[in-house]
Each structure stands twice: as C-alpha cells, then as structure tokens.
FISE-853420 format. One record per residue (C-alpha): residue number from 1; y, x, z; residue in one letter. Coordinates in nm, 3 decimals, padded with zeros to 5 digits. Example, Ala and Ser with C-alpha at 12.3 -4.5 7.8 and 13.67 -1.06 7.14 Angstrom:
2
+-----+---------+---------+---------+-----+
:   n :      yy :      xx :      zz : res :
+-----+---------+---------+---------+-----+
:   1 : -00.450 :  01.230 :  00.780 :   A :
:   2 : -00.106 :  01.367 :  00.714 :   S :
+-----+---------+---------+---------+-----+
END
This chain:
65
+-----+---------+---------+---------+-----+
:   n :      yy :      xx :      zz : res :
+-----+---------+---------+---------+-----+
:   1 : -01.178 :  00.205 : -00.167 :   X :
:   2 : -01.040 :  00.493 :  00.043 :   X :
:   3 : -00.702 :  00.700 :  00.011 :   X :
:   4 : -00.531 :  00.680 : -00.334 :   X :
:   5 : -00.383 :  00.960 : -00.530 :   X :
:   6 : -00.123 :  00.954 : -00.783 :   X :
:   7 : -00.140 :  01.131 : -01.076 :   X :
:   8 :  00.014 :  01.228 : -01.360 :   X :
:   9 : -00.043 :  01.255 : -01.736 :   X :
:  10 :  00.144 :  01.308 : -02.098 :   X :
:  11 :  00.232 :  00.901 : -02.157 :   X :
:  12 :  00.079 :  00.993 : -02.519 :   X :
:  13 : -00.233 :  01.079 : -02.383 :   X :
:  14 : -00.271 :  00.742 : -02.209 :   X :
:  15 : -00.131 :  00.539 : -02.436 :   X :
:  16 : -00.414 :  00.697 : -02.694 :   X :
:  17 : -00.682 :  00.625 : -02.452 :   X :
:  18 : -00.547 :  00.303 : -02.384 :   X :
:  19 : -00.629 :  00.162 : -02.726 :   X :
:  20 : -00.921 :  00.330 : -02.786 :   X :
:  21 : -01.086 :  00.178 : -02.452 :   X :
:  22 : -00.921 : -00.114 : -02.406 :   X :
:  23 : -01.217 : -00.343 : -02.488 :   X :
:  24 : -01.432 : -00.194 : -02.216 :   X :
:  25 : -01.158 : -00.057 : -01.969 :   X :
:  26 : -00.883 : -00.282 : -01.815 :   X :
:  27 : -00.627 :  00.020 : -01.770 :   X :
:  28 : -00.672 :  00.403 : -01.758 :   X :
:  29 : -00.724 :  00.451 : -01.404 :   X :
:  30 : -01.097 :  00.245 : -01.463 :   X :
:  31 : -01.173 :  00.460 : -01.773 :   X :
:  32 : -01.037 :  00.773 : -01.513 :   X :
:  33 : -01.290 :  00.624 : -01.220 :   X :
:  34 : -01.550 :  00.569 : -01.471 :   X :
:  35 : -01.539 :  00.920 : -01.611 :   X :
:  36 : -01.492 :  01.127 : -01.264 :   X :
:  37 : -01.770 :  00.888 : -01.105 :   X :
:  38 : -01.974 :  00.951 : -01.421 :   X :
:  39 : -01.936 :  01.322 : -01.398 :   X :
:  40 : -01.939 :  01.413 : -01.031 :   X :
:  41 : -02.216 :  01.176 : -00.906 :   X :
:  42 : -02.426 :  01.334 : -01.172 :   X :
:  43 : -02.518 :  01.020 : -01.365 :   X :
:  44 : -02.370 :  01.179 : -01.728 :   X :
:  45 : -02.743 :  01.205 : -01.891 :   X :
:  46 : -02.647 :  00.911 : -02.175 :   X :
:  47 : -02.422 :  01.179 : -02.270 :   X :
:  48 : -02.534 :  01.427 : -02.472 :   X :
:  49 : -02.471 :  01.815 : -02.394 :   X :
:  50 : -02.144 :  01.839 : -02.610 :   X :
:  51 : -02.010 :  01.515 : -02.532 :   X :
:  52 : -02.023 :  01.610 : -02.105 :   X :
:  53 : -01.902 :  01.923 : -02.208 :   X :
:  54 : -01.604 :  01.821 : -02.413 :   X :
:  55 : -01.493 :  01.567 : -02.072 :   X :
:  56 : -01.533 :  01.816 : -01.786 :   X :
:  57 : -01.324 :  02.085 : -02.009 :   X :
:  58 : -01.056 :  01.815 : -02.071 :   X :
:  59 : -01.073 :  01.678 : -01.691 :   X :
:  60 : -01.040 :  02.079 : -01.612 :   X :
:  61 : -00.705 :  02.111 : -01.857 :   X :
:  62 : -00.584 :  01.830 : -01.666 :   X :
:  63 : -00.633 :  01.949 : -01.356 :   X :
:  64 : -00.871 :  01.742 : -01.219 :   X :
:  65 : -01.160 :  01.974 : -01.203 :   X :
+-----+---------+---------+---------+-----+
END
C-alpha cells in the first residue's frame, strides 16, 4: 500500500461500527477501505440507489468526500 493518512472520527461512531461489522471487518480502517474502494472505484452496484446514497452523504459529513 502507498502513503497512509490519519484520520479522525467521534470514538462513538467507531465504536458503533465496530460491533455492527465486526464479523466481516477486522477493525474500522478495513470497513473504511472497503467502503471508499467500494465507492470510488465504482463497484457499489450490489447497493441499491438509497443505500450508495446514504454512504457517500455520510463519507461527505465526514469529510472524506
């Protein structure tokens, strides 16, 4: 992998997403790759409309779009 970046986010929001995925993702950076690679490399059509919508407005809150 290339350069890193550090980010931040609320502890609360991790922590939620942390036991929600923790059966498929080993930590919230791999959901985070997942997502971004999922979105940007334009392979997000098993999502349906809302769902794609709902991420890239919550990735753009964050600051990440």
């Amino acid at each position: 992998m290339s350069d890193l970046r550090e980010i931040r986010l609320p502890a609360e929001l991790c922590a939620a997403a942390e036991k929600k995925f923790k059966d498929r993702f080993g930590s919230v950076e791999d959901l985070l790759r997942f997502l971004l690679r999922e979105i940007t490399e334009g392979q997000a059509e098993g999502l349906d409309e809302a769902e794609q919508q709902m991420i890239e407005a919550r990735l753009k809150d964050l600051g990440y779009l």
